[in-house]
C-alpha positions in Angstrom: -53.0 32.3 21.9 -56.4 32.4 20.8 -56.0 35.4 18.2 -53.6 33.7 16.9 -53.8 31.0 13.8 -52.4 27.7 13.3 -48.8 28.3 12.0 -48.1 30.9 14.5 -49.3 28.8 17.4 -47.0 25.9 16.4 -44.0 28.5 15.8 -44.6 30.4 19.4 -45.2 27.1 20.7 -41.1 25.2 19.4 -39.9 28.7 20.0 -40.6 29.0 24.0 -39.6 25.7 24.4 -35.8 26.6 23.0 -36.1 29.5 24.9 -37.0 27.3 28.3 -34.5 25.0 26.8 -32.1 27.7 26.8 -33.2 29.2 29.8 -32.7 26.3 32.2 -28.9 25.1 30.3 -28.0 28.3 31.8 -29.3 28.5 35.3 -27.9 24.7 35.5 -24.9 25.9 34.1 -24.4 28.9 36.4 -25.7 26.3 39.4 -22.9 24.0 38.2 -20.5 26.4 38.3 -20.8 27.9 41.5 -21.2 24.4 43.3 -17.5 23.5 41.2 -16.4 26.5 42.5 -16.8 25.6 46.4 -16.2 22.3 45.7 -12.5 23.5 44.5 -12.3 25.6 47.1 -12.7 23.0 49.4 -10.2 20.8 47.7 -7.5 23.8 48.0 -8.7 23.8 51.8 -8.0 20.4 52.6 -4.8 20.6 51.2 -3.7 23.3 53.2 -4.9 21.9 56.0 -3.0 18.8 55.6 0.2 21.2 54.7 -0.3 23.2 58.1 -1.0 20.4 60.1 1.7 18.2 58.6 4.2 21.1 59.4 2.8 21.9 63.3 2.9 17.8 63.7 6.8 18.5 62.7 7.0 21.4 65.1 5.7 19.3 68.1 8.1 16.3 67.4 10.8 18.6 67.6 10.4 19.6 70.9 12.2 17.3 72.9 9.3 16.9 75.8 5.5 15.9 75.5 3.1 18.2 74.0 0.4 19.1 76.5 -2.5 21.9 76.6 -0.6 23.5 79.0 2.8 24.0 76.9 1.3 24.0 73.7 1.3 27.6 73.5 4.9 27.9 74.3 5.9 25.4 71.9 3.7 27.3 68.8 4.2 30.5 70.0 7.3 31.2 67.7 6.7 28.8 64.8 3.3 29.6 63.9 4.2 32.5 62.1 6.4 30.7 60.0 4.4 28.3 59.0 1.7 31.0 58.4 4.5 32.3 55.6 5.1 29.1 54.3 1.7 28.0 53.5 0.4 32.2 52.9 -2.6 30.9 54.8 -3.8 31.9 57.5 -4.3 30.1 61.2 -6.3 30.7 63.9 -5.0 28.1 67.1 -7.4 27.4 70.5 -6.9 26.0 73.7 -9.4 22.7 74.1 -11.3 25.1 76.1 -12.4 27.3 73.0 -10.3 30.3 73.8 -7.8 31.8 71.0 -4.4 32.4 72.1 -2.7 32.8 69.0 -3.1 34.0 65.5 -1.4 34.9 62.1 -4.6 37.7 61.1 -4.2 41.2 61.7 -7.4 42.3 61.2 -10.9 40.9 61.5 -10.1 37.7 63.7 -13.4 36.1 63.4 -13.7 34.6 66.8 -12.1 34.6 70.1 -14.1 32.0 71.7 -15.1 29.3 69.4 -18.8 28.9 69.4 -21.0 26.1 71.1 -21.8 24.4 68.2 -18.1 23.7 67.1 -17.1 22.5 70.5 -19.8 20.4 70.2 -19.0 18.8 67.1 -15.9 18.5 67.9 -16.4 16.2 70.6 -18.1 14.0 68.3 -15.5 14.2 65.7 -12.3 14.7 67.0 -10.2 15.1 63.7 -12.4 17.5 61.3 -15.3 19.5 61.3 -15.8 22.0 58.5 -18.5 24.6 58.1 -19.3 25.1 54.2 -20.0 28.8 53.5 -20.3 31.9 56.3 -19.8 35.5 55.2 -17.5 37.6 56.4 -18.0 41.6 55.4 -19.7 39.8 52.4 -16.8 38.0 51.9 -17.3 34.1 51.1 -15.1 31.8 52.8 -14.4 28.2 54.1 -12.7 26.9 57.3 -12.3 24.0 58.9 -11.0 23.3 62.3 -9.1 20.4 64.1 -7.6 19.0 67.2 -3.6 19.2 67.7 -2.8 16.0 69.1 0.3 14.8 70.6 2.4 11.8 70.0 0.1 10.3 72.5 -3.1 11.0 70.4 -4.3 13.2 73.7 -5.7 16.6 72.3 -3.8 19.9 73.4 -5.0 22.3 71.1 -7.7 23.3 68.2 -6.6 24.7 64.9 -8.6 26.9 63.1 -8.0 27.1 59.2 -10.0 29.7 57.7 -10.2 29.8 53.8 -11.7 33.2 51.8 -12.9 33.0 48.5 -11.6 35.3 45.8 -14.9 36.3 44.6 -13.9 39.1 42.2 -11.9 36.0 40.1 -14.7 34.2 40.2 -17.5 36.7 39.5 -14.9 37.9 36.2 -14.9 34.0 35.4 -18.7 34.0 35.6 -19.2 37.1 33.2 -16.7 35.5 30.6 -19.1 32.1 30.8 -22.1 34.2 30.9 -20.7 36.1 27.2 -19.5 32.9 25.6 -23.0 31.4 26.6 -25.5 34.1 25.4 -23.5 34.7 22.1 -24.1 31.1 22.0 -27.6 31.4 23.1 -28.6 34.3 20.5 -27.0 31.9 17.6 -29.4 29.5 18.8 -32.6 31.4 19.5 -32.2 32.7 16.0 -31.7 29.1 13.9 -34.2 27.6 16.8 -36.9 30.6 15.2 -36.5 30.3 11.9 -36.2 26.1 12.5 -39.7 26.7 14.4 -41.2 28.9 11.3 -40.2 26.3 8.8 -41.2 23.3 10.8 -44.8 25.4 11.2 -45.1 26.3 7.6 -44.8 22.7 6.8 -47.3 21.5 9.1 -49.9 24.5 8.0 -48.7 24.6 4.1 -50.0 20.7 4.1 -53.3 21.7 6.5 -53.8 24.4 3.9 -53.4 22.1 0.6 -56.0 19.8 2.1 -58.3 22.7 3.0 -57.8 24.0 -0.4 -59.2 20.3 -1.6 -62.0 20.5 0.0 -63.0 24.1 -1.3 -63.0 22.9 -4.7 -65.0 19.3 -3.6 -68.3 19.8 -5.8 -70.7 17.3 -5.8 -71.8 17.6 -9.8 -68.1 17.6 -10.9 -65.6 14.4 -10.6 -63.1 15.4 -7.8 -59.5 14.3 -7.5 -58.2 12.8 -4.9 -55.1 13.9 -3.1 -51.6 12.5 -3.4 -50.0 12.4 0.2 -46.9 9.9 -0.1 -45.9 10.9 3.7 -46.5 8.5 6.6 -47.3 11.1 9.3 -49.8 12.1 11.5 -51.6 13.8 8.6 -51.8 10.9 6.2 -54.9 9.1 8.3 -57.3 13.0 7.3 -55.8 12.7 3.8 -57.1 8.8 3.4 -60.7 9.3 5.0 -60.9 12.5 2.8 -59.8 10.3 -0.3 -62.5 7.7 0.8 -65.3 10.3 1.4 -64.6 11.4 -2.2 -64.5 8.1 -3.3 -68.0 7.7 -1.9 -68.8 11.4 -3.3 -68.1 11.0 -6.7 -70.2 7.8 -6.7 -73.6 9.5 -5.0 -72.4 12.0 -7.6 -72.7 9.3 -10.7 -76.0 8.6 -9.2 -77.7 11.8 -8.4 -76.2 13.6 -12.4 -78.0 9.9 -13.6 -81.5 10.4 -11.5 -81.4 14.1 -12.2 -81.4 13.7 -16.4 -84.0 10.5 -15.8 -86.6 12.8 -13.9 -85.2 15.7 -16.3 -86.6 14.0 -19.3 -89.7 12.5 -17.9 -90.5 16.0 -17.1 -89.7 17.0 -20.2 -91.6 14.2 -22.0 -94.8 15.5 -19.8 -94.2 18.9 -21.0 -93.8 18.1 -24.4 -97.2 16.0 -24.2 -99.0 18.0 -22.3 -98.1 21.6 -25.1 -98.7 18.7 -27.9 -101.8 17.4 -26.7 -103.4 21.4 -25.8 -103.6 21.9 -29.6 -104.3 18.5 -30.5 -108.0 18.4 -27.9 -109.6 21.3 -30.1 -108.9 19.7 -33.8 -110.0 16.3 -33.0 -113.3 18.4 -31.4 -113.6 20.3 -34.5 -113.2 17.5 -37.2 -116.7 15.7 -35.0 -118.5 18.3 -35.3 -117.7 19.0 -39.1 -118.2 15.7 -39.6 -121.3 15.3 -37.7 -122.9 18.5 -39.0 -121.4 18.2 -42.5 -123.9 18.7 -45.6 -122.7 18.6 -49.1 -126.1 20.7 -50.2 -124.9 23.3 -47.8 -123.8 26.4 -49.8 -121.3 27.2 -47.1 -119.7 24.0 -47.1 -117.1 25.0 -49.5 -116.4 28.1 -46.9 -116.8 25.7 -43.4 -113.9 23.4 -44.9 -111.7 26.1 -45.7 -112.2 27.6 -42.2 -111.9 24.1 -40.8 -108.5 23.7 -42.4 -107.4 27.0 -41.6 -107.8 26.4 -38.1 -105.8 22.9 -38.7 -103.2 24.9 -40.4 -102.8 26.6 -37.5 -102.7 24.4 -34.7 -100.2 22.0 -36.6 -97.9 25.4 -36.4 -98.5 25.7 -32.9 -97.3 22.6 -32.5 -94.1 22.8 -34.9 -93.2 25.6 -32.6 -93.5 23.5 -29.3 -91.5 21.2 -31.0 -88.9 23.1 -32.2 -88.9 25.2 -29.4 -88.4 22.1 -27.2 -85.4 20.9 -30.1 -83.5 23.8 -29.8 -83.6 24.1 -25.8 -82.5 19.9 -25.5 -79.9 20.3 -28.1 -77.7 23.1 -27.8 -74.9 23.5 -30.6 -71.4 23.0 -29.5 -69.7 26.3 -28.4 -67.4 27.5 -30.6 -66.0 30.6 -29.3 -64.2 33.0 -32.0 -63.4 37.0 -31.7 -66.4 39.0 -32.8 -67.2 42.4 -32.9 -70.3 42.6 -29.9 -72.0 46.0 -31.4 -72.3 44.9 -34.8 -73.6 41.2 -33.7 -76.0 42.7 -31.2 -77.1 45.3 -34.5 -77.7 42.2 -36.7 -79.6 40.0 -33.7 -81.8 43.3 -33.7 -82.7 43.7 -36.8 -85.4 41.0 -37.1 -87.4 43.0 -35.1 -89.1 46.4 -36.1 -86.9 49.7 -36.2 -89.8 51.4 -34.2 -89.8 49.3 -31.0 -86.3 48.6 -30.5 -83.3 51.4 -29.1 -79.8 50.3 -29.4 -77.5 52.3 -27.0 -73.6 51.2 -27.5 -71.5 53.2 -25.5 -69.0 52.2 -27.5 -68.3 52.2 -31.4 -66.4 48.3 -31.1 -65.8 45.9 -29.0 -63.8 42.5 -29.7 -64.5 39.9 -28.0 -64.2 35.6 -27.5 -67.5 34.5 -27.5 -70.0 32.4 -29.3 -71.6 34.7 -31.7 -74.6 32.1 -32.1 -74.9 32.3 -28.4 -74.8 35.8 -28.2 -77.9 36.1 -30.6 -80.0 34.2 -29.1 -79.6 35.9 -26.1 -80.7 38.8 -27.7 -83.3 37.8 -29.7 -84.8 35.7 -26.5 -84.5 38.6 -23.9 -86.0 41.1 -26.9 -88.9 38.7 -27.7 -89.9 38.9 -24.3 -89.6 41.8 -23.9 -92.0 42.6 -25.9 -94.5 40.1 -25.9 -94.7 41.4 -22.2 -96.2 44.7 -23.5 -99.9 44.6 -23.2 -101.8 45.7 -26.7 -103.2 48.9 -25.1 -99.5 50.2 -25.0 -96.7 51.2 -27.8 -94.0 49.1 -27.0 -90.2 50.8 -25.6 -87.6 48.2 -25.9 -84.0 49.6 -24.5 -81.0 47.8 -25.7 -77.8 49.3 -23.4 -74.2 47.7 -24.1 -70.9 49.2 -22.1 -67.4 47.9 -21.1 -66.9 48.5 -17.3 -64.2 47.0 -15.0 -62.7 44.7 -17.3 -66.9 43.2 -17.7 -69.1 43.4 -20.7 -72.2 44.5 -19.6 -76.0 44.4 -21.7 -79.1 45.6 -20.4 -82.3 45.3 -21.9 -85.2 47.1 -20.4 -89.0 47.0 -21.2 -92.1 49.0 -20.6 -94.2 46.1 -19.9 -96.5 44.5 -17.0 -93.2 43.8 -15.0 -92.8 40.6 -12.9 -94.7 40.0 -9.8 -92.0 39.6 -6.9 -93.6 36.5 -5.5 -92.2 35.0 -8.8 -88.4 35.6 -7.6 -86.3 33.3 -10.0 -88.9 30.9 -11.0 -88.6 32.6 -14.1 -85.4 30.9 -14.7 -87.0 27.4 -14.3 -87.3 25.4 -17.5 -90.6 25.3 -18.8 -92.1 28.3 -16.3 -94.0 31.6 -18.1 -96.5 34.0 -17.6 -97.6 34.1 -21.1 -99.8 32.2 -22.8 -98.2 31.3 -26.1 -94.6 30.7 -24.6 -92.4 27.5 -23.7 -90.9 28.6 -20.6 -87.2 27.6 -22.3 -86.1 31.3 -23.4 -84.6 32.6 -20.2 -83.7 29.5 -18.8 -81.5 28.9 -22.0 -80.2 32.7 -21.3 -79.0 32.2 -18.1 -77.0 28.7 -19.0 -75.8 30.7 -21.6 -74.3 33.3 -19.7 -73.1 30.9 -16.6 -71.2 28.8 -19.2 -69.1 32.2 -19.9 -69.0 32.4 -15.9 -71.1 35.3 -16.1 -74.2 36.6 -14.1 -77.5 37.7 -14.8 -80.2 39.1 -12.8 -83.2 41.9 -13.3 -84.9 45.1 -12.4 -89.1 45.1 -12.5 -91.5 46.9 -10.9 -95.2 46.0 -11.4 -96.9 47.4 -14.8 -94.1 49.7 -15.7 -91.6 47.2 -17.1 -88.4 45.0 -16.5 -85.1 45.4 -17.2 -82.4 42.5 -17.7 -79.0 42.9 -16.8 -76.1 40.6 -17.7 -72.7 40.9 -17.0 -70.0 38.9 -18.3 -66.1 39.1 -18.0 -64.5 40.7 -21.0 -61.9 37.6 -22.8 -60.3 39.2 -25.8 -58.3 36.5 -27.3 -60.0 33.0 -28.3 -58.5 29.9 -26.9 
């Protein structure tokens, strides 16, 4: 039972108990049947015995002296045979000794002396003894003996009534019951089966909806709970899975609300933190202009201008941070639309110089439902990085590879950089982690919500100081919706 699941445990289990059912009607039955059939033969026997002894009683009351043990046999010697044809049964008659002296059977006659055990019986009960079932050549039969009394009640003789069976009627009866039942019992081994799968795919087919339930319970979305109207042994699992959801969805509410509080005190850190890098070295070089300014200098017209460059420059650093931050908190609303994805990659691409960058469609077109603002800065972000990650003593090789495989779009872009150290893993899909010096740590982690929101994957390839190469797949969606 163990290799076996649910449903079919429940079906084998209703199935052997029709079959036991069915089993046991019929050994009952064919019990029942034998015991009526003895008990009818016994029935038949009595009333033959009342018959034969109603019509010897007859013969002694004819004769016109007493009956004794000693006459007894003249006085049945004739009629016995008679009555034998009468009744068509036959009679076995004993002195009160035990010893036959007459009979109507011509072949077999069972006993000549009547054994112990009758005689003793007999004693005790002087009008009937009866011994159920003997066999006789494997012939079933019944008999029953009985004292002869006269007019005097004084016994003079024993008669012996013995009662065969027709067992060829009655094993023909049983095979006719024994059809009728198993056509019945096929009939009902066959609706009890199907009744058993049904009653089992009920049972399972509600397990399985609830198990389905709680595959899709997620702790960041808002789960349903589930309907269940019936009032069965299921109904209590179905209400403390309700309530467990109930309590879900509220730890939910809380966690989503902690997880954006500490999400933007993080970010308000980070956001200091770039802001304030740039701001330490202006507010260090406007003291010390200040402190070492001279208006008789002849370089002071040069020293301000350098001063203000350097200004100039820090304020853009931090316009970037800003703006870099901006675009990573605030992403536009996707608006998905059919584009063509080699010509949209082609434009994203050409921002950058011809010399650096490859483009390698394997295919001339490809429409497509996606976000074509999404797609670009995909592009542009895993490009930038790719080269930024070039070191200066190298000419840069940036691969862009696009194919349709399996019903997936798939875009690799490869590099000939410094590679990422392994011990990084996918830190560098963390918000506000880089390894460069000038960057925000936003690019790939905007990439990869990017392409989960499309249910897509992303992943990469790098091997230390020979380069890294991004692959994303995503599943192809021709029409917009």
């Amino acid at each position: 039972m163990k290799n076996f699941n649910l449903s079919q445990r429940i079906f084998l289990a209703l199935f052997l108990i029709i079959l036991l059912t069915a089993v046991s009607v019929l050994l009952v039955t064919i019990y029942n049947f034998r015991e009526q059939r003895l008990k009818f033969a016994e029935e038949q026997l009595k009333d033959k015995e009342k018959a034969v002894m109603a019509s010897i009683d007859y013969e002694l009351d004819r004769y016109p002296e007493l009956a004794t043990d000693e006459n007894i046999f003249h006085i049945l010697e004739n009629s016995i045979l008679g009555i034998y044809d009468i009744h068509k049964i036959n009679i076995n008659v004993f002195d009160t000794r035990g010893n036959l002296f007459r009979s109507t059977e011509t072949k077999g006659i069972t006993e000549r002396v009547l054994p112990q055990r009758v005689m003793d019986s007999l004693s005790r009960n002087l009008e009937y003894l009866e011994v159920p079932v003997e066999s006789d050549n494997g012939k079933t039969y019944l008999t029953t003996y009985r004292y002869i009394n006269n007019y005097q009640n004084q016994p003079v003789a024993i008669v012996n009534i013995p009662y065969r069976i027709d067992d060829e009627m009655f094993q023909d009866e049983l095979h006719n019951l024994l059809r009728y039942f198993m056509g019945i019992m096929v009939f009902v081994l066959i609706f009890g089966a199907l009744f058993s799968w049904i009653i089992a795919k009920q049972i399972t087919g509600k397990l399985s909806l609830i198990a389905s339930k709680i595959k899709q319970t997620d702790v960041v979305i808002h789960n349903r709970p589930i309907e269940y109207e019936q009032n069965d042994e299921i109904k209590p699992l179905v209400d403390s899975y309700n309530e467990m959801l109930e309590k879900l969805n509220h730890q939910s509410n809380l966690l989503a609300l902690t997880e954006r509080e500490e999400a933007w005190r993080e970010m308000a850190k980070q956001v200091a933190h770039e802001i304030k890098n740039p701001l330490t070295p202006m507010r260090m070089m406007i003291q010390n202009y200040v402190r070492k300014y001279d208006p008789n200098d002849e370089r002071a017209g040069e020293k301000l201008k350098d001063l203000s460059d350097t200004l100039v420059t820090q304020i853009d650093t931090m316009s970037a941070i800003a703006e870099a931050f901006s675009d990573f908190a605030r992403m536009p609303a996707r608006k998905d639309e059919v584009i063509e994805i080699v010509q949209t990659i082609q434009t994203a691409l050409e921002i950058f110089p011809d010399q650096v960058i490859q483009f390698k469609p394997t295919i001339d077109e490809l429409h497509m439902s996606f976000d074509k603002i999404y797609l670009i800065r995909i592009v542009t972000n895993l490009v930038k990085n790719a080269i930024q990650s070039v070191p200066f003593d190298r000419e840069p090789d940036i691969q862009v590879h696009l194919q349709k495989l399996n019903n997936q779009v798939i875009i690799r872009i490869s590099d000939n950089g410094i590679g990422i150290p392994p011990h990084l893993g996918d830190k560098i899909f963390e918000p506000k982690f880089t390894t460069t010096t000038g960057g925000m740590g936003l690019g790939l982690a905007m990439v990869k919500k990017i392409v989960e929101d499309y249910n897509g994957e992303i992943r990469y390839i790098s091997e230390e100081n020979r380069g890294t190469e991004f692959i994303m797949k995503i599943p192809y969606v021709k029409n917009s919706f």
